[in-house]
C-alpha positions in Angstrom: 36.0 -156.5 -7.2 36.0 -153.1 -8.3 37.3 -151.9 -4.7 40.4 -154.4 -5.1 43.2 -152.6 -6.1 43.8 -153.8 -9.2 47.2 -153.7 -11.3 48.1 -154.0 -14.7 50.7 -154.4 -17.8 50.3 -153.5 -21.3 52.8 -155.6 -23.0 53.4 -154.3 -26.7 54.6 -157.4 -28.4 55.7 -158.0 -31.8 52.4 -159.5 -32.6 50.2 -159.3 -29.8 49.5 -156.1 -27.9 48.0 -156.6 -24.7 46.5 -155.7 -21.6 46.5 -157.8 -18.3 44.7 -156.1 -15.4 45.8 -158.4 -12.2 43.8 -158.6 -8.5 45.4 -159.3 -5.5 46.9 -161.1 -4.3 49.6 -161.1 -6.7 52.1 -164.1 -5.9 50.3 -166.1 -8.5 48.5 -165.0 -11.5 45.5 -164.1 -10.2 44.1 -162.5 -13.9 41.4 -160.5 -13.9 40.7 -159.0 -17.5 42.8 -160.3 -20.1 42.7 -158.8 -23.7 44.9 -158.7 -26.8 45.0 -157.1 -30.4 46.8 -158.6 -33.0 48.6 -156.0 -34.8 51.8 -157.5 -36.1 54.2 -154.7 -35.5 57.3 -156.9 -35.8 56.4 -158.5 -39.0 59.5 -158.4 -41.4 61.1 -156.8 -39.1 64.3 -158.2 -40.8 63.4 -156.4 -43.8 62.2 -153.5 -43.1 62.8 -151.8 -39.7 60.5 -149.3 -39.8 56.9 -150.0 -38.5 54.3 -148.9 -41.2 51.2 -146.4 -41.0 48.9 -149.1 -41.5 49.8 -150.9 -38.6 50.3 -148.2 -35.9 46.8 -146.8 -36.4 45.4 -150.3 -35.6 47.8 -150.2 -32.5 46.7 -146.7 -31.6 43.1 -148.2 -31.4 44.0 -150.8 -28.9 45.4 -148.6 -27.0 42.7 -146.2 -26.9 40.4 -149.7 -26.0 43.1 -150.6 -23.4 42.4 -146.6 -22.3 38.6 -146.9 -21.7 39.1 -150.6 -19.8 41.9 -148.5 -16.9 39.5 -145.8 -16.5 36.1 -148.1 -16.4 38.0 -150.2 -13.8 40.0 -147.6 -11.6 43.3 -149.2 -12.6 45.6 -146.3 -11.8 48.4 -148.7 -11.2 49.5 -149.8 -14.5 53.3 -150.5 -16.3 53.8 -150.4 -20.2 56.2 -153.0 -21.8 57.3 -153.3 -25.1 59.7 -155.7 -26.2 61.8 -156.5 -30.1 59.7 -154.5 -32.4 59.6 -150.9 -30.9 63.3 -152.1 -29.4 64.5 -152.4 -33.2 62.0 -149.6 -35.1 63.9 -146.8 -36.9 60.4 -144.5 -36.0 59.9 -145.5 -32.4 60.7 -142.1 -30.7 57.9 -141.5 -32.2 55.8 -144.1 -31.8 57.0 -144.1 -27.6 55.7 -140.2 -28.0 52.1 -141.6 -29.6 52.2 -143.9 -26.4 52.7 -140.9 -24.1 50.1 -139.1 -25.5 46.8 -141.9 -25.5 48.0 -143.4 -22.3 49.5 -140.4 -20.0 52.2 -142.9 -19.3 56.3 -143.5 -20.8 57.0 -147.2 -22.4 59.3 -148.9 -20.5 61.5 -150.8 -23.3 62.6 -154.1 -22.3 66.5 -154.8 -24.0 66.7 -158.4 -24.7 68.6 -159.7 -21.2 65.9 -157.9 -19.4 63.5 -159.7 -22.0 65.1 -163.1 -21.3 65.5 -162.9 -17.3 61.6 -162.1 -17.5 61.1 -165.4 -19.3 63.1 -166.7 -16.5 60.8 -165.2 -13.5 57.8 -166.7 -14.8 58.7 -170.1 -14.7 60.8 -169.7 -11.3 56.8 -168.2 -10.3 54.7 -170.6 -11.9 56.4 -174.0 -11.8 57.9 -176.1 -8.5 61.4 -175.7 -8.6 61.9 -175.5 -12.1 65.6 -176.7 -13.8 66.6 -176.0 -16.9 66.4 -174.3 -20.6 63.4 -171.6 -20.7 62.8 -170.5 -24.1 60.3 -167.6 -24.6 59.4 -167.2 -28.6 57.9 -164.0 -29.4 57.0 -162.1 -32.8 60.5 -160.5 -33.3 63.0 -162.3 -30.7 63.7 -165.8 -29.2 64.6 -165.6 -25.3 67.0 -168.2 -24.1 67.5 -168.8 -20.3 68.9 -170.8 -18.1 66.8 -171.3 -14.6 67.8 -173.4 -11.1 64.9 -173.4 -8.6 65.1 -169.5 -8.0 68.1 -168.4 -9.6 68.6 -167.2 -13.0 72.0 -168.7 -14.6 72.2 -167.0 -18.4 70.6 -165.7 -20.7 70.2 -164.8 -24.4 68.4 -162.9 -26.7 68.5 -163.9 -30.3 66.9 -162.0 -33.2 64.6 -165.0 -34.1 60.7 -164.3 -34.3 57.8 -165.8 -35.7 56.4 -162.8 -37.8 60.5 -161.8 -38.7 60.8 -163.7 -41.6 57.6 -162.5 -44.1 58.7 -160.6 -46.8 56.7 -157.8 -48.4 56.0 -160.8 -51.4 54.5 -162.8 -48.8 56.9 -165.6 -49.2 58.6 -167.6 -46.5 61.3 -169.3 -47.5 61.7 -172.3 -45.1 64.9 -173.9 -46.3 66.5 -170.3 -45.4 64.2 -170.3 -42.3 66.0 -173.6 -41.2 69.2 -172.6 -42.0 69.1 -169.7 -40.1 67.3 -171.3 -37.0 70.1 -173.5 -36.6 73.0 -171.0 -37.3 71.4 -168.8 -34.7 71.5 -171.4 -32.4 74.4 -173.0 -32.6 76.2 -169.9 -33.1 74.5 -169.0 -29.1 75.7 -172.3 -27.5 73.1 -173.5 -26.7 73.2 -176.4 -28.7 76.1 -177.8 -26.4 74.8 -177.1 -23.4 72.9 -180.2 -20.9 69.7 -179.3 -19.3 67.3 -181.2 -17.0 63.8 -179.9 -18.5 62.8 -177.6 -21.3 60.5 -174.8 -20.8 58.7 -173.1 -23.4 56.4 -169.8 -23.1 54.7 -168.0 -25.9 51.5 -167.7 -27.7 53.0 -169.7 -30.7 53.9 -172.8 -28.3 50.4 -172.2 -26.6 49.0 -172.9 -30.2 50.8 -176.1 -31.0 50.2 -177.0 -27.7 46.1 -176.7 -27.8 46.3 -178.6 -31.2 48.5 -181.6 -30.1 46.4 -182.3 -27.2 43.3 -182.4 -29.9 45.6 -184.6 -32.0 46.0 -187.1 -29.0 42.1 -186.4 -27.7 43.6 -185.7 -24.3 40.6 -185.4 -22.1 42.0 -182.2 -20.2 43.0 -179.4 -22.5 45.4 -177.9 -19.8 48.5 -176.6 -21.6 50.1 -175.2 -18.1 52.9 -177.4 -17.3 51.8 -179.9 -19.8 54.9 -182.3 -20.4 55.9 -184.2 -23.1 57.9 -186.9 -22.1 60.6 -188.6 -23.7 58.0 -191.6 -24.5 56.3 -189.0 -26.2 58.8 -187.1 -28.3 58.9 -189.0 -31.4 54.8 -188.7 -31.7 55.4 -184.9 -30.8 58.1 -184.4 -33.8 55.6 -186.2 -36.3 53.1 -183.9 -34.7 55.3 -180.4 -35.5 56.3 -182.3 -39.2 52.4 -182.5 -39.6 51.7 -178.5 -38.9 54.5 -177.7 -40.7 53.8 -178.9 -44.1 49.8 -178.0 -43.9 50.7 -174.2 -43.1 53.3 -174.3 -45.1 51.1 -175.4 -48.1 48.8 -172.8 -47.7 49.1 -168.9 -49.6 49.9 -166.8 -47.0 46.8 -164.2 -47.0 44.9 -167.2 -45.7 46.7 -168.3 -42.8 45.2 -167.0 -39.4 47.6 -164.9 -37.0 47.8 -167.9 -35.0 49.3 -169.9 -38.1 51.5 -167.9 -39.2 53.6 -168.6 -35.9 53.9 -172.3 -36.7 56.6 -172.1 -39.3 59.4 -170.6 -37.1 57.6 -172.4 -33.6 57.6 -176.1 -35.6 61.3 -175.8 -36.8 62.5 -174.3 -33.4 61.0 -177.0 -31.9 62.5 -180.3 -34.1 65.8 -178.6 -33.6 65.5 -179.1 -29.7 64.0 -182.4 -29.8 66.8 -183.7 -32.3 69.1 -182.4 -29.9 68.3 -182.8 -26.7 66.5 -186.3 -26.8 65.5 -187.4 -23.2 64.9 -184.2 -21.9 60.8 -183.7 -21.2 59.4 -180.3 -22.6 56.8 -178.5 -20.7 54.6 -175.8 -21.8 53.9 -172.8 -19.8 50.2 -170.6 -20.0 52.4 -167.6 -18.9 55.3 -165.0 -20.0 57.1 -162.3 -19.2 54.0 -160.0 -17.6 54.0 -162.2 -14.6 57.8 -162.2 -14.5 57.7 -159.1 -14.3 54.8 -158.9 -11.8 56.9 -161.5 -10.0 60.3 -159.7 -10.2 58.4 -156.4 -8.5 57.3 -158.5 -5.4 59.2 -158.5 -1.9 61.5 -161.4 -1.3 58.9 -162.8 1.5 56.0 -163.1 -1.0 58.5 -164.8 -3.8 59.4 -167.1 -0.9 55.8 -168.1 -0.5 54.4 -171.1 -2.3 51.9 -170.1 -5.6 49.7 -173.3 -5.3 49.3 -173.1 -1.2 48.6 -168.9 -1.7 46.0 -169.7 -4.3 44.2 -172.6 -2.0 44.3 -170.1 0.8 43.0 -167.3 -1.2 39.8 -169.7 -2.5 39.3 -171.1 0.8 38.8 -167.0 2.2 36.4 -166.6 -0.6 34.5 -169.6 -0.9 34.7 -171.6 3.1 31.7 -171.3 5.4 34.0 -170.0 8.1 37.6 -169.6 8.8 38.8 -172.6 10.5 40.5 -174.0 7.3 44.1 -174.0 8.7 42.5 -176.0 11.7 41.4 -178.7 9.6 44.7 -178.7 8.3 46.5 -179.5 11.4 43.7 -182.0 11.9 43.8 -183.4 9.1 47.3 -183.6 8.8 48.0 -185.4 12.3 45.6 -188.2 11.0 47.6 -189.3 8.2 50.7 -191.8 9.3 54.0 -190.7 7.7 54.8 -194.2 6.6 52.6 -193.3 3.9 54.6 -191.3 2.4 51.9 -188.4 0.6 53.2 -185.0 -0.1 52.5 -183.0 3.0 52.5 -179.7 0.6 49.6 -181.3 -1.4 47.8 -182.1 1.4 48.1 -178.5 2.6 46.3 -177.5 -0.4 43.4 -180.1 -0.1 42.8 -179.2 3.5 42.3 -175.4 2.2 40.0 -176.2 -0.9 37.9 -179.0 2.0 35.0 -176.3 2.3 35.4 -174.6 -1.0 32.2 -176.1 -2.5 29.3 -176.2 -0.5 27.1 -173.7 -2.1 26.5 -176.1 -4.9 23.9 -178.4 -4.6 24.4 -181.5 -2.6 23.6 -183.8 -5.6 26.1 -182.1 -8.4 28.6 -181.1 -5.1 31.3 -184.5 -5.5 31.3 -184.0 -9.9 31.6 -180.1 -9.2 34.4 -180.1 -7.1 35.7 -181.9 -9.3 35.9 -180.3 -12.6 36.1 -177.0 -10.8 39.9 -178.3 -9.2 41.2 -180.0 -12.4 40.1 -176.7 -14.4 41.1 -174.1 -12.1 44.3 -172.1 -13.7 47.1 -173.6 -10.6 50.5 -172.9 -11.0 53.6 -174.2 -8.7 51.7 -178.0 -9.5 52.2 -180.5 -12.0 49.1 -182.3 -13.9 48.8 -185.4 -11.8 49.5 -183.3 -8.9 46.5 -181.5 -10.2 44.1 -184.3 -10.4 45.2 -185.4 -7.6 44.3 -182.6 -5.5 41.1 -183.0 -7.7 40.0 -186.5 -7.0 40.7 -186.1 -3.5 37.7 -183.4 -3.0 35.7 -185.7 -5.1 35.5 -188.5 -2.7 35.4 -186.1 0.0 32.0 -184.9 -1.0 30.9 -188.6 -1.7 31.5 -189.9 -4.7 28.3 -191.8 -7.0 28.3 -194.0 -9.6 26.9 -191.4 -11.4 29.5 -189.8 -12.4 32.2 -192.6 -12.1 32.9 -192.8 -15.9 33.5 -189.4 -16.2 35.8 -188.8 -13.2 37.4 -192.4 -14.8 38.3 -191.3 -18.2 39.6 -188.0 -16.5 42.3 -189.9 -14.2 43.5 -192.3 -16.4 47.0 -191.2 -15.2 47.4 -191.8 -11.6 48.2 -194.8 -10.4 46.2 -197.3 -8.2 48.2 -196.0 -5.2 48.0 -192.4 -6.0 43.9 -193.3 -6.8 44.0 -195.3 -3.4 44.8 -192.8 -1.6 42.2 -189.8 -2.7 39.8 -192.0 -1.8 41.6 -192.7 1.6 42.2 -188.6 2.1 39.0 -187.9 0.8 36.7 -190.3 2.8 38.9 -188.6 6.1 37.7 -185.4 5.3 34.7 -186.7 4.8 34.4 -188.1 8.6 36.4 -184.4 10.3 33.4 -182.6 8.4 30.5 -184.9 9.1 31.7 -185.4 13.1 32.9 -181.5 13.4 30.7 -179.3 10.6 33.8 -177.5 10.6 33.7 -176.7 14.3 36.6 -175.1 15.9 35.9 -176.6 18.7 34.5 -179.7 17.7 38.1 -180.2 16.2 39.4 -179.4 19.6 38.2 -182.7 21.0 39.2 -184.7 18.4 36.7 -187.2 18.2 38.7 -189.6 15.5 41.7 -190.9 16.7 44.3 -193.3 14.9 45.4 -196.1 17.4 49.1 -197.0 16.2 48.9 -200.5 18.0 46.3 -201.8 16.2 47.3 -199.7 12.9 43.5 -198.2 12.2 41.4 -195.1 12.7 38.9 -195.2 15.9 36.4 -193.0 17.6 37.1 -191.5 20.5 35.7 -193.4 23.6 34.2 -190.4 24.6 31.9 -190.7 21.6 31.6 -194.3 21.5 28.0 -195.0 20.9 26.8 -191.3 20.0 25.5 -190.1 16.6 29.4 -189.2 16.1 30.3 -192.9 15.8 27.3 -194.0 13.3 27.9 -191.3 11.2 31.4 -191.7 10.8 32.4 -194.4 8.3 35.2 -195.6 10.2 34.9 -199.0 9.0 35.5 -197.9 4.6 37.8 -195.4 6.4 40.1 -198.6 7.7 38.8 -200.7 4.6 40.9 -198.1 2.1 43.4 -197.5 4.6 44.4 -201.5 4.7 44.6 -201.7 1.4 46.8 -198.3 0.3 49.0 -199.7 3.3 49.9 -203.4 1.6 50.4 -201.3 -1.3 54.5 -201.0 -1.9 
């Protein structure tokens, strides 16, 4: 991995600064070393705009950490980023000069409509066609943008942060805090707007997020693209009321860094869900590093879809050969279109098919499993996701074994959608078990689909062979029937 040629962004935050180091390829976020330092540089930055002693020496250090990492690794291609708190600092010509000097490299200052439109790119890169209000909550500033598919509509930049409003006394005022919230917000329009979906990025969203999905023991702790519907808002505001008052009733020299962005995170987020009511909310993993990643990239790769690049990119890792697209045409033909599946999901299963078989036969169906509902996909939703997931379960063979934990996992797809993994899977099955993934095995297509009688056959060349016993044509049509009288 050492011979990829690696990128990476050092994103100087307002409280996090931090160093992503990326491998190709780069249309999704393919992360390779991730690592942060809190050092709070935009705390009270209301207050006071000049960024103490105390705090740039421990930011020095992370940077002389984030030093050694590029020159351990060879990363010679590398971007610095800094964002509200060195934007607003009385003493950052200095501190850009200190940057200069550790890292041999000029900070590129983002002004807040650059900030915002970076929001923007890294949902238009990480979610399907995304539509609607993306709001990026940092330590000093609160990006507001409006996002169609791949277009960027407006934007805003508004001068509220979670570590903005602690005074040197320690004291946060949250009557003030809502006050201003709201002000600031309604005084931006965006109170009046209509939007389809709300997307939020930021580590103080991330946070909430990872400690509602405890509160509701969701069984998957994915926070990327996780919604909350408009069944689900009410138990979400009680939620945010919740973490609210227990930070809030804490001294403030014992909350954790995390904590401390719940105050101005909680209230930001009862204000949109008193306003906008039945629009869902979904949180994003990602920010403005792989916005910006994804604003650098020719308009061929940004045209290219993040899930299917990712499959394809596991499949040229992990298949035994490289007939993957093969089984995909294959695979594809075999399915009726009166069925109606997602032909770009499919896609994906037909590349991840062969992913797995290094691990042992016995642990291969449970494996496949947990590795596809875990892996860090973007351009999918979550039942998407499990799809995709329980379809390579049954196409290893699923056991009763592990039946209750795959059950309690996909609890939210629907007997159709669970019909028809089963279906998909057990047909991947049969291509593998007939072809081993043979070019030219494939070629003679030994399963056919007969559209008179409506089921799945051997070809008569191979009637009677070790092709036809070992293909379970008959569960193949047994599943197949029953998705079918399913409306």
């Amino acid at each position: 991995m050492k011979k990829e040629k690696l990128k990476a962004l050092l994103d100087i935050g307002s409280n996090t600064v931090r160093l992503v180091v990326y491998a190709p390829p780069y249309r999704f976020p393919n992360v390779f070393i991730n690592k942060r330092f809190y050092c709070e540089l935009g705390k009270g930055l209301s207050k006071n705009k000049k960024i103490d002693n105390k705090k740039l020496s421990n930011f020095y250090n992370a940077l002389k950490v984030f030093k050694s990492i590029l020159t351990d690794y060879n990363v010679k291609e590398f971007e610095i980023l800094g964002t509200a708190a060195i934007r607003e600092a009385s003493n950052s010509i200095a501190i850009k000069r200190k940057i200069r000097e550790i890292l041999s490299k000029n900070i590129k200052i983002l002004s807040g409509k650059e900030e915002s439109s970076l929001a923007g790119m890294s949902i238009i890169s990480t979610f399907d066609n995304p539509r609607g209000l993306v709001a990026d909550l940092g330590g000093g500033s609160l990006e507001l943008v409006r996002v169609n598919k791949k277009t960027i509509n407006s934007n805003k930049s508004l001068k509220i942060g979670t570590l903005r409003y602690y005074n040197d006394n320690k004291f946060l005022n949250i009557s003030f805090l809502k006050k201003e919230i709201l002000d600031k917000l309604k005084k931006s329009g965006v109170l009046n707007k209509n939007f389809n979906e709300i997307y939020l990025i930021g580590g103080a969203f991330r946070y909430l997020c990872k400690r509602y999905l405890n509160e509701i023991k969701c069984p998957n702790k994915i926070i990327h693209n996780f919604k909350v519907t408009k069944k689900d808002c009410r138990k979400f505001k009680m939620f945010l009321n919740k973490e609210l008052l227990s930070v809030t009733s804490k001294n403030v020299d014992r909350l954790t860094n995390k904590e401390m962005t719940v105050p101005v995170a909680a209230i930001f987020l009862i204000i949109l869900i008193r306003n906008f009511k039945d629009v869902p909310i979904y949180f994003s993993e990602y920010g403005l590093r792989e916005g910006y990643n994804f604003s650098k990239l020719s308009k061929r790769v940004k045209d290219s879809d993040p899930f299917i690049e990712s499959c394809k990119f596991i499949s040229n890792l992990d298949s035994r050969n490289n007939c993957a697209s093969d089984i995909h045409k294959y695979f594809i033909k075999m399915i009726p279109k009166k069925l109606n599946l997602d032909y770009r999901i499919l896609e994906g299963v037909s590349y991840l098919s062969d992913t797995h078989w290094k691990i042992l036969s016995e642990y291969r169906s449970i494996q496949s499993f947990l590795r596809t509902l875990r892996y860090s996909w973007v351009g999918i939703n979550f039942e998407q996701r499990l799809f995709v997931a329980y379809c390579l379960y049954n196409r290893y063979g699923s056991t009763k074994k592990y039946s209750g934990e795959v059950e309690r996992q996909i609890v939210q797809l629907s007997n159709k959608e669970r019909l028809s993994c089963e279906f998909l899977g057990l047909l991947l099955k049969g291509i593998y078990t007939a072809s081993s993934g043979s070019k030219k095995m494939l070629n003679k297509e030994f399963l056919v689909f007969n559209n008179k009688k409506n089921e799945y056959e051997i070809n008569l060349k191979y009637k009677n062979s070790t092709i036809e016993k070992e293909v379970q044509i008959k569960k193949i049509n047994l599943i197949y029937e029953k998705l079918r009288l399913i409306r």
